[in-house]
N, C-alpha and C positions, 0 to 999 in steps of 0.2 A: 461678419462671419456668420453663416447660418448655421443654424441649430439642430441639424438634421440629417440623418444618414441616409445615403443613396442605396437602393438595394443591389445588392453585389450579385453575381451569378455564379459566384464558385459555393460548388455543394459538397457538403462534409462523404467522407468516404462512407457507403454506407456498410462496407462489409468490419470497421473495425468493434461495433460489440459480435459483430461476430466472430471475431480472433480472438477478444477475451476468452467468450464463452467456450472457445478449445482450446485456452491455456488452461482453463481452470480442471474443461473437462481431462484433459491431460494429465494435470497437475494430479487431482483422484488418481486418476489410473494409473499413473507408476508408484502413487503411494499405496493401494490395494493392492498391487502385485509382488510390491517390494516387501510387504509389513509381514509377510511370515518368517522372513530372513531375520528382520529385523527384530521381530520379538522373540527368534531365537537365540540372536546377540544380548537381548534386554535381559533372558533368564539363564545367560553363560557367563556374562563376563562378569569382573569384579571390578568396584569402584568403590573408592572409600576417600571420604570427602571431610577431613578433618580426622573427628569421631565417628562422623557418622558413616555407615555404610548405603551408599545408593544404588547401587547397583550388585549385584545379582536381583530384580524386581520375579516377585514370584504374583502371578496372577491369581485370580480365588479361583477353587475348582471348580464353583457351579458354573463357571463362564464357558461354555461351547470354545471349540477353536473356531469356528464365524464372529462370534464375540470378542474375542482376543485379538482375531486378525481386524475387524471393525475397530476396534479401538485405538490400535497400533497405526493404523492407518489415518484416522481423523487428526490424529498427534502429528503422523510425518505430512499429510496433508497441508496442517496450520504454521507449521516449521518452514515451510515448501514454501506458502502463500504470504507470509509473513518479507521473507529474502525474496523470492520474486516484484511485491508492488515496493520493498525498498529501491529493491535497482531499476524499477521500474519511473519510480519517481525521480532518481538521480540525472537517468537517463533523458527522460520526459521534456521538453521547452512547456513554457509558459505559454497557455493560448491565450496570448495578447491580440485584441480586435484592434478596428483605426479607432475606435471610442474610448478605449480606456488610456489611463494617463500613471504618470508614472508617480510611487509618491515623494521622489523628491520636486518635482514639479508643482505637486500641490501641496508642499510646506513651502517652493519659494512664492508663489503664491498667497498662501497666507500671511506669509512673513513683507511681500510686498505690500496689501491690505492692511494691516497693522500699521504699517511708519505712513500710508495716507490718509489714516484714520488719525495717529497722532495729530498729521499735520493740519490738517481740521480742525481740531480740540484747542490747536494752539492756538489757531486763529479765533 
């Protein structure tokens, strides 16, 4: 059996980091567009979580509404990006090449090595 990979001629897509990089730009963009909504909702609604109160969140005054909206936004942003590469990874296969091996393979492998190692010893 030889040792050695033949070079294959199928070439990777090469437009997929570029789909990433418009999911993610995406992903910003409905989150800065969305976040004054949403930091409307964060300083209307009520929530009260045991004892504690979470919500109505009152922002500090010196913060500008570009600030407010910038921050509301990096939050739905990482929420966004978070649930996106989860389903993304669910969704995803494994890029198995012809080279790589599986590892129940290479425990029966080991496990074969072992009892012909014994049987050496014993001899």
């Amino acid at each position: 059996m030889t040792n050695y990979q033949e070079a294959s001629n199928d070439r990777d897509n090469p437009l997929i980091p570029v789909i990433g990089f418009a999911v993610i730009v995406i992903t910003g963009g409905l989150a800065y567009f969305s976040a004054p909504t949403v930091a409307t909702w964060l300083t209307r609604a009520t929530w009260v979580l045991g004892a504690t109160q979470v919500l109505p969140l009152s922002f500090p005054s010196s913060w500008s509404p570009l600030i407010i909206r910038l921050a509301v936004a990096s939050g739905i942003f990482l929420m966004a990006f978070v649930i996106e590469m989860i389903l993304l990874f669910i969704v995803m296969g494994t890029a198995r090449g012809p080279m790589d091996v599986s590892i129940g393979e290479m425990r029966e492998e080991k496990k074969r090595r072992a009892k012909e190692l014994r049987r050496r010893s014993r001899r």
